[in-house]
Structure formats: C-alpha cells, structure tokens
C-alpha positions as CSV (number, residue, x, y, z in Angstrom):
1,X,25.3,18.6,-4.7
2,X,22.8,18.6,-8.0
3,X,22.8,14.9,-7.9
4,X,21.1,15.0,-4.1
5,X,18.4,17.1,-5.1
6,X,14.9,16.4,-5.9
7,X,13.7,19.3,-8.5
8,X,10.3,21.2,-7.3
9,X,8.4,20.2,-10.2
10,X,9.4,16.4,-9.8
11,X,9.0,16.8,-5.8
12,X,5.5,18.4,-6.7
13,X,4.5,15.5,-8.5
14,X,5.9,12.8,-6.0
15,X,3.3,14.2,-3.3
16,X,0.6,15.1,-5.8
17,X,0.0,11.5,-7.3
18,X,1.5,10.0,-4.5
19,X,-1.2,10.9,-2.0
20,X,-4.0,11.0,-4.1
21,X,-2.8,7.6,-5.1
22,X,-3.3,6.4,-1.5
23,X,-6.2,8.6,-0.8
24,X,-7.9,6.6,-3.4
25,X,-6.4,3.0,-2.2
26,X,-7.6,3.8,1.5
27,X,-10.5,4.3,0.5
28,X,-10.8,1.2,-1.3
29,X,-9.6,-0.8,1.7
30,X,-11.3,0.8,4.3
31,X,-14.9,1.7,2.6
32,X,-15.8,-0.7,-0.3
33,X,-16.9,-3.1,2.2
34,X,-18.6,-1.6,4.3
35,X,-20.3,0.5,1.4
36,X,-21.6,-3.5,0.4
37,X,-23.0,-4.0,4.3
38,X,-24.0,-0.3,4.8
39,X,-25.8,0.3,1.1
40,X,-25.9,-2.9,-0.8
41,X,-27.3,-5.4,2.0
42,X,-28.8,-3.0,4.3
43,X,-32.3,-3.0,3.2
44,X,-32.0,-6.2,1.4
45,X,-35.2,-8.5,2.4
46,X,-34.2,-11.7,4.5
47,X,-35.2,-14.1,1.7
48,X,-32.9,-12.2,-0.7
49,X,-30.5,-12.2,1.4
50,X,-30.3,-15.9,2.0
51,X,-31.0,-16.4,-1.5
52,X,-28.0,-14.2,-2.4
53,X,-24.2,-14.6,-1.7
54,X,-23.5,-13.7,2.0
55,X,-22.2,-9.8,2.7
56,X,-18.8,-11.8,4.6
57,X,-18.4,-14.3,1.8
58,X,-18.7,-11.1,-0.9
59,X,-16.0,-9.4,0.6
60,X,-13.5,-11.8,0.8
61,X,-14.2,-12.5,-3.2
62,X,-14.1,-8.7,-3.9
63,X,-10.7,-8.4,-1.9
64,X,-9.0,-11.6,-3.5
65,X,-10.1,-10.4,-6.7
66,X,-8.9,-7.1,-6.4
67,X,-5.6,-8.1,-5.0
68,X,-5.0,-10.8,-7.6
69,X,-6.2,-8.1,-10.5
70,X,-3.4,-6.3,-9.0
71,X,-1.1,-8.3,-9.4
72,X,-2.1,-9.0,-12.9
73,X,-2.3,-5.4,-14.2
74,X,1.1,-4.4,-12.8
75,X,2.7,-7.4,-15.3
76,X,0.9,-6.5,-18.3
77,X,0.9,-2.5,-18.1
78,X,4.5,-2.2,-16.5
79,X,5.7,-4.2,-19.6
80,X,3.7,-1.9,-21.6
81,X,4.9,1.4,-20.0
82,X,8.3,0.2,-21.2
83,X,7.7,-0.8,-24.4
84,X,6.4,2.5,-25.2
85,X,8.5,5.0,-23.4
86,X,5.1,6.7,-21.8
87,X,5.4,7.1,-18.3
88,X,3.1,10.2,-18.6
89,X,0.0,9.3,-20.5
90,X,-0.3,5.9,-18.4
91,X,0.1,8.2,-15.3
92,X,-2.5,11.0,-16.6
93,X,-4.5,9.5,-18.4
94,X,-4.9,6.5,-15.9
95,X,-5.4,8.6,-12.7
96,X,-8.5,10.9,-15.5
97,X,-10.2,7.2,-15.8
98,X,-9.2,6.0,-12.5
99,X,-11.5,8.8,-10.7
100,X,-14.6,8.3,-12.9
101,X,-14.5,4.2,-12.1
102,X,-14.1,5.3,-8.8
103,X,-17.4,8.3,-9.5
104,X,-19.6,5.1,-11.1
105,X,-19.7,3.6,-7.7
106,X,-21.9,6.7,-6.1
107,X,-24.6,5.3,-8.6
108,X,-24.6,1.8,-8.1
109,X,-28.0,1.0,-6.0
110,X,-30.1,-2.2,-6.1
111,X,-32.6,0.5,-7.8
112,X,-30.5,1.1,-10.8
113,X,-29.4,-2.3,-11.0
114,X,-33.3,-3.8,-11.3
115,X,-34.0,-0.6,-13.5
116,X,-30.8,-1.7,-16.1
117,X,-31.3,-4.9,-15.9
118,X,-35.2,-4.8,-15.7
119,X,-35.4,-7.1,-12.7
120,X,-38.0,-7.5,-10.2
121,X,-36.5,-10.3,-8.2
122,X,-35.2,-9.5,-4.7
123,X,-32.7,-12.2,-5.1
124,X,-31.7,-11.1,-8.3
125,X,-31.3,-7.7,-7.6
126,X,-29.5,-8.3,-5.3
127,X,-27.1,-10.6,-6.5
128,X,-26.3,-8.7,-9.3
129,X,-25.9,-5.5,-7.2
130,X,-23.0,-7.8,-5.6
131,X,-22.0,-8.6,-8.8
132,X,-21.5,-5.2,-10.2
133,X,-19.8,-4.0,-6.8
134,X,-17.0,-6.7,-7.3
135,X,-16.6,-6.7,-11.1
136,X,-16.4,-2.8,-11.1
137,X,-13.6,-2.7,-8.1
138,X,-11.4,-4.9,-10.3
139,X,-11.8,-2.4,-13.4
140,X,-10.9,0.4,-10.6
141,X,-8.2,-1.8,-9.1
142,X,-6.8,-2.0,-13.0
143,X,-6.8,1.4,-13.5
144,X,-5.5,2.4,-10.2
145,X,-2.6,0.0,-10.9
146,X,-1.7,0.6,-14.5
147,X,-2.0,4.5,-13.0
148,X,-0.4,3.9,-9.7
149,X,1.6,0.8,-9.2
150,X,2.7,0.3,-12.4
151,X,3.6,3.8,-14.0
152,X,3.8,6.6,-11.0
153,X,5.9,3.9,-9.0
154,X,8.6,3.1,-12.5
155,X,8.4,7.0,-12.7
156,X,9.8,7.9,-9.2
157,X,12.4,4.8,-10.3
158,X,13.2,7.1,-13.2
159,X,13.5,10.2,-11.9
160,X,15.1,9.8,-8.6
161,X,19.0,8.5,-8.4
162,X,20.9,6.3,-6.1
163,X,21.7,9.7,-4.1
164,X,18.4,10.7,-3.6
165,X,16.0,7.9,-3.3
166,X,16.4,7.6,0.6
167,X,15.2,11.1,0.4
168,X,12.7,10.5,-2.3
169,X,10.9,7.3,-0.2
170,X,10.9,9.2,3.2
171,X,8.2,11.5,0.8
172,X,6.4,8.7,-0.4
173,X,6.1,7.1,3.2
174,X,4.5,10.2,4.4
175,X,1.5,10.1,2.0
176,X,0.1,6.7,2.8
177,X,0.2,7.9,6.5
178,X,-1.4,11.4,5.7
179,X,-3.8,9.8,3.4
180,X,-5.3,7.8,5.8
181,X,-5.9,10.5,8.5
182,X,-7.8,12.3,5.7
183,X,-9.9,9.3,4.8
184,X,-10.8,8.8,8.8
185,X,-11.6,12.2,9.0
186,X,-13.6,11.6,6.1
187,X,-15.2,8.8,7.4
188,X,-17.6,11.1,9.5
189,X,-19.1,12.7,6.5
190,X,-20.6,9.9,4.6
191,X,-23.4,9.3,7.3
192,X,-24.7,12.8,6.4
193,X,-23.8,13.1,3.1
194,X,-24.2,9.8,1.6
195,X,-22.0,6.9,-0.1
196,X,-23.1,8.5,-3.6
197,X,-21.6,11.9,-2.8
198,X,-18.9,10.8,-1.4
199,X,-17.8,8.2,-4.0
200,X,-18.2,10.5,-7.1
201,X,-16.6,13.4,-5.0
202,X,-14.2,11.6,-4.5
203,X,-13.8,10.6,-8.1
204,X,-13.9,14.1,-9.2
205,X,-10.7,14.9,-7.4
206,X,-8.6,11.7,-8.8
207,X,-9.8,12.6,-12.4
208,X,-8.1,16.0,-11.5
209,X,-5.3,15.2,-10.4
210,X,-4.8,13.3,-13.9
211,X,-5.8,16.8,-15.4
212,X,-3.1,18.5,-13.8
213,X,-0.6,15.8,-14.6
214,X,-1.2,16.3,-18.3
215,X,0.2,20.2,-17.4
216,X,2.5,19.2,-14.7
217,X,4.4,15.9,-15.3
218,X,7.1,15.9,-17.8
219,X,7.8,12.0,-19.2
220,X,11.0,10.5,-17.7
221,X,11.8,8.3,-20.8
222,X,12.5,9.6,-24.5
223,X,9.4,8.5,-26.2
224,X,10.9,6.3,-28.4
225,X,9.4,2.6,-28.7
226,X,12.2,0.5,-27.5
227,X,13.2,-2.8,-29.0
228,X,12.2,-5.3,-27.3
229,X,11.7,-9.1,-27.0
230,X,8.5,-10.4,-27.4
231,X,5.8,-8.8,-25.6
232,X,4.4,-12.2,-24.0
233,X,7.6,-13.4,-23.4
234,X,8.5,-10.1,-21.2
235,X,5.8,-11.1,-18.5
236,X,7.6,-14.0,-17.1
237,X,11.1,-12.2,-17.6
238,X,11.5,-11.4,-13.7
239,X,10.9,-15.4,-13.0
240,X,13.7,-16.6,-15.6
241,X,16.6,-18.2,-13.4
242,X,19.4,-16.3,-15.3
243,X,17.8,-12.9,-14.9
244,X,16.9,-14.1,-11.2
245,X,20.8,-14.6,-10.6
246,X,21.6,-12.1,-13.0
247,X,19.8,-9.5,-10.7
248,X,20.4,-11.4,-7.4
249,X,20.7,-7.9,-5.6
250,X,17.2,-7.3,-6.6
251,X,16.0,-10.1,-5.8
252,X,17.7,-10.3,-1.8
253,X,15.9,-6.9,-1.4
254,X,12.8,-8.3,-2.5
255,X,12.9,-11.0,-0.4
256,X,14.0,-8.6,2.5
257,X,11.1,-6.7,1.8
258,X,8.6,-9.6,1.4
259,X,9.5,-11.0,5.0
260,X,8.9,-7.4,6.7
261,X,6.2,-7.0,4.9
262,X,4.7,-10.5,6.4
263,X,5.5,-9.4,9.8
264,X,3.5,-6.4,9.3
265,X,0.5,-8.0,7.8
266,X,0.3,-10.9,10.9
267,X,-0.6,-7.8,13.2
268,X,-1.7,-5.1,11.0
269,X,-5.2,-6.3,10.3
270,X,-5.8,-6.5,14.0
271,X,-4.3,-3.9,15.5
272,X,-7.7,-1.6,15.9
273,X,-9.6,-4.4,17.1
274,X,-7.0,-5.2,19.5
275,X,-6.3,-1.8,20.6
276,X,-10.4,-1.4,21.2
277,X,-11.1,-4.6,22.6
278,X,-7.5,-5.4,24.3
279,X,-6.2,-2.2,25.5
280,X,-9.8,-0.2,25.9
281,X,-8.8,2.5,23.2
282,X,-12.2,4.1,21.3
283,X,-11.5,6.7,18.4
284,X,-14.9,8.1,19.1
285,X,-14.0,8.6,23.0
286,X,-10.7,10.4,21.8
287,X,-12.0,12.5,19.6
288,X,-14.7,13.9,21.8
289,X,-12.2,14.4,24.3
290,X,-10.3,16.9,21.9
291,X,-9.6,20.2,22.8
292,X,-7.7,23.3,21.4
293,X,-4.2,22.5,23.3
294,X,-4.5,18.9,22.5
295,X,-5.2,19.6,18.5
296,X,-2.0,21.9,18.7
297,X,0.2,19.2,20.3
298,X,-1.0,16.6,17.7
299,X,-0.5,18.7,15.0
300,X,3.5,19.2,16.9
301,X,3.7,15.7,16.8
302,X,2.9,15.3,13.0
303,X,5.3,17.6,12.0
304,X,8.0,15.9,14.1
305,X,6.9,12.5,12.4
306,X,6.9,14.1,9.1
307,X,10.7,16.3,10.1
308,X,12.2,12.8,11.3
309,X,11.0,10.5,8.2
310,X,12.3,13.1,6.2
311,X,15.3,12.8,8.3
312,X,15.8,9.8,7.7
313,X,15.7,9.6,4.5
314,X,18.5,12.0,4.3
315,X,20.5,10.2,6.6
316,X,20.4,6.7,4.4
317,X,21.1,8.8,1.7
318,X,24.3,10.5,2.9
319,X,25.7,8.0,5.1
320,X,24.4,4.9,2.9
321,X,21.9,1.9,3.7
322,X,24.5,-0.8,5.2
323,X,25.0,1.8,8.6
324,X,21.4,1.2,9.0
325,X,19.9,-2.0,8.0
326,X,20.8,-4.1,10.5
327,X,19.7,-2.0,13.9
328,X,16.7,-1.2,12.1
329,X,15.3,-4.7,11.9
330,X,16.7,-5.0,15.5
331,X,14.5,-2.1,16.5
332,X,11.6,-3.6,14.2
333,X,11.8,-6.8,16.3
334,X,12.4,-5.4,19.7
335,X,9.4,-3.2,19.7
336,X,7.2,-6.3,18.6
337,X,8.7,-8.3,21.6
338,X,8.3,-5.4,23.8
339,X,4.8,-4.8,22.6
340,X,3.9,-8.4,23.4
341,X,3.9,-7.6,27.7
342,X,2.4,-4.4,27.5
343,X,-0.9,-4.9,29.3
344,X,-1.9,-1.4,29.0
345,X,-2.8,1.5,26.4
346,X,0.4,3.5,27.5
347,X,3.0,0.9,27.9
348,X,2.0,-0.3,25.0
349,X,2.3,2.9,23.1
350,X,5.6,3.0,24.5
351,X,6.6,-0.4,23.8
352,X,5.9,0.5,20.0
353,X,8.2,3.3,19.9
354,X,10.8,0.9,18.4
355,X,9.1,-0.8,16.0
356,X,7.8,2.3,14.6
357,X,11.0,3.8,14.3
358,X,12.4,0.5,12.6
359,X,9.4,-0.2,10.5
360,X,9.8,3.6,8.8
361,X,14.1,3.3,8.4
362,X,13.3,-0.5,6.9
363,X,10.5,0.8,4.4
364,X,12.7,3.7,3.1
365,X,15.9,1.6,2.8
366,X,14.1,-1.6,1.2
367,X,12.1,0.3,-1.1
368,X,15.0,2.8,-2.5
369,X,17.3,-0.6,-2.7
370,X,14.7,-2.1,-5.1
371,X,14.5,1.2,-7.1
372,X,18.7,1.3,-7.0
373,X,18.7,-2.7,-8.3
374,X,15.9,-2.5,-11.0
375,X,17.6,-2.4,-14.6
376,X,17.0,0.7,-15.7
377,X,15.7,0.1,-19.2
378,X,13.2,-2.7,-17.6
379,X,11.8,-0.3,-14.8
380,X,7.8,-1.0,-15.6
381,X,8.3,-4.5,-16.7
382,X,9.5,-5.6,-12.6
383,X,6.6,-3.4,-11.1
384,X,4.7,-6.7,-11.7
385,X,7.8,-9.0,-9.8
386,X,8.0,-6.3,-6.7
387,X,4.0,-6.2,-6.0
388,X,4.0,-10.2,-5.9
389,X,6.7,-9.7,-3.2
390,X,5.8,-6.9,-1.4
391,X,2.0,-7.3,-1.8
392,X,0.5,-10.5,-3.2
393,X,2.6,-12.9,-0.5
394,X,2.7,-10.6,2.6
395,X,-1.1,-10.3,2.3
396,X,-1.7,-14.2,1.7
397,X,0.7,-15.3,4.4
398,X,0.9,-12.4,7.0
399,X,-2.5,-12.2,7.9
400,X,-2.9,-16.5,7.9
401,X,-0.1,-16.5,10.7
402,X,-2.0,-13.7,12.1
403,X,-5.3,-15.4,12.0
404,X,-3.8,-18.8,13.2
405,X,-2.4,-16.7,16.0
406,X,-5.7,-15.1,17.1
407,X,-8.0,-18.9,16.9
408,X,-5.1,-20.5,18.7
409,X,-3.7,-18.2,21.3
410,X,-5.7,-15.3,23.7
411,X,-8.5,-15.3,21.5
412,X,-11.8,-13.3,23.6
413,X,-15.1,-13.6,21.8
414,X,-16.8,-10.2,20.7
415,X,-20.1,-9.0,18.0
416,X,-17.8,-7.4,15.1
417,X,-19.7,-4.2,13.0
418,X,-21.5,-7.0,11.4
419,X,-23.1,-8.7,14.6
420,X,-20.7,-11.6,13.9
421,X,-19.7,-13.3,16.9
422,X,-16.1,-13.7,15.8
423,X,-12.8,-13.6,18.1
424,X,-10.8,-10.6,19.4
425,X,-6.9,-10.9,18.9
426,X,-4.2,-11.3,21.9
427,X,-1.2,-9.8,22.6
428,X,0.6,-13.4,21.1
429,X,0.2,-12.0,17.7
430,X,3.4,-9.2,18.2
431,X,5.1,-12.0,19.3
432,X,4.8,-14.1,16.2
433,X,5.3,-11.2,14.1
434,X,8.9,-10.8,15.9
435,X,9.5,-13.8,15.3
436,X,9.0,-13.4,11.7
437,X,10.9,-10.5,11.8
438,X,14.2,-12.3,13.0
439,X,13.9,-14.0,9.7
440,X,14.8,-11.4,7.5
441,X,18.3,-10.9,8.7
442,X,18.7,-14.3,6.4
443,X,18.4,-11.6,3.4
444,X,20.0,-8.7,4.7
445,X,23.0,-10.4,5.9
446,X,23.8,-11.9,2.9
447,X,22.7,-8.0,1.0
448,X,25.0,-6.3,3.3
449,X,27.9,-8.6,2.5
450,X,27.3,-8.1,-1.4
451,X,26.7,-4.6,-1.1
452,X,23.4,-3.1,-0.2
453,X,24.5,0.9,-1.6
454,X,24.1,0.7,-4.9
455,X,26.4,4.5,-5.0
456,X,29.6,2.3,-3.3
457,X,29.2,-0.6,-6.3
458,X,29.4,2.2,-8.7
459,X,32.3,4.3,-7.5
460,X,34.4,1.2,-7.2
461,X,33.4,0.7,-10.8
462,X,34.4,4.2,-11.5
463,X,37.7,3.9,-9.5
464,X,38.7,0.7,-11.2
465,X,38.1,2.1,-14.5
466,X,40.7,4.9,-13.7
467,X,42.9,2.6,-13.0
C-alpha cells in the first residue's frame, strides 16, 4: 500500500540528517569534556589552575547549560518553525551554521584566547578559555537544536503517517547506534591528528550536509505563515490544562516515554565503567584481539541488528502498537532483573538480551505514538514539551537514582581518567532501573485502554461517519 511507504528521497533524508545529527551530538557528549581536560587544562600551570574554575566543576556547568539551552531552543524555534511553514531553511540552513560552531572549536586554545583578549594572566587565560568552551557549546547546542530537535524531528512528524512511523523510527533508532561506532572509531584519530583537525573536520561535514539539504529536502508544510495566537503565548501552550486533557493521548505517551527513559539514564552513564571495572571488559584489549573472521562476524551481527530493528518497525506498523507494548516493557524489565545476578561478562551479555530487545520495540513504539498524537498543525510548537519529557527529566532524575545507587549500594573505589578517586558502580543499579521500569505500565495501561494506534481511532472515525 502507498500509504506504508516511505519515498527514497524522504528515506534519503531521514538517514542523512538523522545520522549526522547524532554524529554531531556524540560527539558533543562524548568529547567536549575531555577536549576541556585533554587541551584546555592540560598544560595549565598549578596556580592557574587553582586560581581557575576546577576541569570537574566546568563540566558539569557546560553539560547543565547545554541541556537546559536545549530545552530552551526547542520551545522557541519549534514555535517558530510553525509559525512560518519552513521546515527546510531551519533544517539547512541550521545544520550550514551548526558545522561551523562546531569548526570554531578546533581554534579555541588558551593561545588565542590571551592573543584576543590580550591577556597575560595564567589565571585569566585560563578562565576565560573555560569560558569560551561553555558559552560556545550552548550557541552549538542552539543550533543543533533549532536544526535537529526542533525542525528535522517536526519534519519526520510531517512526512511520515500513522502507517509508516513504526517503520520510519526503526530508521531513526539505527543512526544514534551507527553514529556512535563511528565516533569510537574516531576516537583513535584525534591523538595523532589533533582536537583542532578533528573539530573543524568535523564541522566541515555538518555544514555539508546542510548544503545538500538545500538540493535534497523538499519542505513538508505549504509556506504559508499560519495564523496564529500570540507568539509568547504559544511557548507555554503544551503546559495549559485544557490542551493537557485536550491531548491526553499525548501526554500518557510522554509520560510512558519519560519513565523508560529514566530507567535508562539510572544505568546508562555507568554502564562502561561497570563493564571495565565490574565485569573485566577493556575496548582496547578487544580491539587488539580482532581478527579477519571476527571483523566478518561483527559486521553479520550488525546487519542482523540493523534487519531486526527494521523488523520491527514493520511489525508495530502492520499489526499495531497495543500487540506489543506490554511484553516489551516486560522484556525491558526482565533483562534488567536478570542483568542484576550476572557475575560475569557472558552471562551478563546474555542476561541483556531482553532488555535490549525491549528497549529497541519501546523506543520505536513510544516515539511513533508521540509523532501519531501531536496536532498536526502544532508539530514544532511540542518539540519543546517532548524534549522536557524525554530529555530534560530522564537526565535530571535517571542518573540521581543512578548515582544514589552507586554511593549507597556495591560501590568499589577506583582513579577515573582524571586521577579522581571516585566510586565504581554495582550490579544494584539494574536492579533499581527495573524497578523503575515496572512503573511505566501505570501509563501504558491506561494508553492501551484508550487506544495506543492512532490508525484504529481513525478508522472507527471513518466507519462511524459511514454510518
């Protein structure tokens, strides 16, 4: 059927902005703060240094600054997006200026920063390196948002239907997985080549990807400036209690989703450092023990993730989301539980088979659901409402449960990568993130009962109309 089918240049587009999207978020996550230990404090005296904000302490304001700007940006340029019918130019045109904020950080050095701001200072150069670092990450994080979160994601909404989004997320959960085995494999390159190469490289290929969108991309909406209420006013639209019961649909999926998402984050930040100092696994040892056969069968086993998310996705499309909600959060769960008595790399890796398997048929079904219940001509004004819930809160609460977990329960000292003596996580934390798992059945339940396929609401519609 038509209806089921994602066109090739829309499909094109999905994986093209959708992985350079993450590309550029992963790296974000994974490098910016060790680009600040590595580059920024490295050679730093000791007197600047203790003159200066701590590396730890400017971390954690550069990622709660980011994450809130987040937040933030997604209100005010989703709203925007709608109010002027542009899906394209904020998708181009954002990804074009996206890669050169990303460029500018290959040149910012304490050098440059005492030769711009004609310092001499150690302490001052240094602090206003850190300064720099932080304040240009939020201009990135807004143009990766207004770019990314706020107009790509209310363009797949657009695009896609309630008969294809099952189909349409199994694509989009590839890329966040694919983009961060490129990044790691990237990882290896910037000890030869440099922070500076690497960031503006890696700029050059987001600005181009915003090149080829101004060729490839074809705007979802009609160009034409709606008419709408009061710009300011639009903002807090998601968090009015009529539109809140109005939408309740919506908002039970959110909520769904915000509770998984918690659950992930109260293990998610640990996992590696639990893995290596729990379990004995080392990425270094494991790569150096790669051979031809081995590369082959990981490269087997990627394709059968890929074929079976795909899968997936096809299945929730054709045979709806309420067949499979409920023994995916079961499998979610069970997995954690299982996960919490494996004492061993392979049981372990075993044990997570479940949760894996739950955690991709919950991300496709809870994100096309969101997608099926936003009002269509209000698409970029609740980007802002979904990242609060499936962002902002599961990265507040997730990782404090997580964190609470690790001080209070199994907790091993180790020397982190920054010669911190800090505490390595224990096998209690899948436990507590099952626990928060159960939880979202609350939701669900009450989803399923009201009717969690948007394409069954509308043919009763259409069936009662031909009455």
């Amino acid at each position: 059927m038509a209806k089921n089918k994602i066109g090739g240049r829309i499909l094109f587009n999905m994986i093209l902005f959708g992985f350079m999207g993450q590309v550029a978020w992963n790296v974000e996550n994974m490098f910016f703060n060790t680009f600040l230990f590595n580059s920024v404090y490295a050679d730093a005296s000791q007197a600047a240094v203790d003159g200066s904000i701590g590396v730890m302490s400017a971390i954690n304001i550069m990622v709660a600054a980011s994450a809130a700007t987040a937040v933030i940006t997604t209100f005010i340029m989703g709203a925007l997006s709608d109010r002027l019918s542009k899906r394209k130019m904020f998708i181009s045109i954002g990804y074009m200026i996206w890669g050169v904020t990303v460029a500018v950080f290959g040149f910012i050095t304490k050098d440059n920063t005492a030769a711009l701001l004609h310092l001499s200072d150690p302490v001052k150069i240094l602090s206003a390196t850190v300064t720099i670092v932080i304040v240009m990450d939020c201009v990135m994080t807004f143009m990766g948002s207004t770019a990314n979160d706020s107009a790509f994601n209310a363009w797949v909404t657009d695009v896609t239907t309630i008969y294809n989004r099952g189909t349409a997320e199994s694509i989009l959960a590839i890329m966040p997985i694919a983009a961060m085995v490129i990044v790691m494999g990237l990882a290896g390159m910037i000890s030869s080549i440099g922070y500076d190469v690497f960031f503006i490289a890696l700029g050059i290929l987001v600005c181009l990807c915003g090149v080829i969108g101004l060729f490839s991309l074809k705007d979802s909406l009609n160009g034409e400036k709606k008419a709408t209420d009061n710009y300011f006013a639009e903002l807090i639209y998601g968090f009015r209690p009529s539109v809140v019961k109005e939408n309740s649909k919506l908002y039970l999926t959110l909520v769904s989703a915000a509770v998984f998402n918690i659950a992930v984050q109260v293990f998610f930040p640990y996992i590696f450092i639990y893995l290596q100092h729990g379990l004995g696994f080392h990425l270094e040892s494991l790569l150096a023990s790669l051979t031809p056969v081995k590369i082959v069968i990981a490269l087997a086993a990627v394709i059968a993730v890929v074929a079976a998310i795909i899968g997936i996705g096809k299945l929730v499309d054709k045979f709806g989301k309420k067949n499979f909600i409920l023994i995916s959060v079961v499998l979610f769960a069970l997995g954690l539980f299982l996960a919490f008595f494996a004492d061993t790399l392979l049981k372990f890796l075993l044990c997570i088979v479940p949760t894996l398997i739950g955690y991709g048929m919950l991300m496709i079904m809870l994100n096309a659901a969101v997608r099926d219940f936003t009002p269509e001509n209000k698409v970029g004004l609740f980007q802002g409402v979904r990242m609060i819930f499936m962002v902002l809160l599961p990265m507040v609460i997730g990782p404090t449960i997580g964190n609470f977990t690790v001080k209070y329960f199994e907790a091993v000292p180790y020397v982190n990568d920054y010669g911190i003596t800090t505490e390595a996580p224990g096998a209690s934390m899948f436990l507590a993130a099952a626990i928060v798992s159960l939880l979202i059945f609350i939701p669900v339940l009450i989803l399923r009962k009201k009717g969690i396929d948007a394409k069954d609401a509308q043919t009763a519609a259409l069936s009662s109309e031909n009455l």
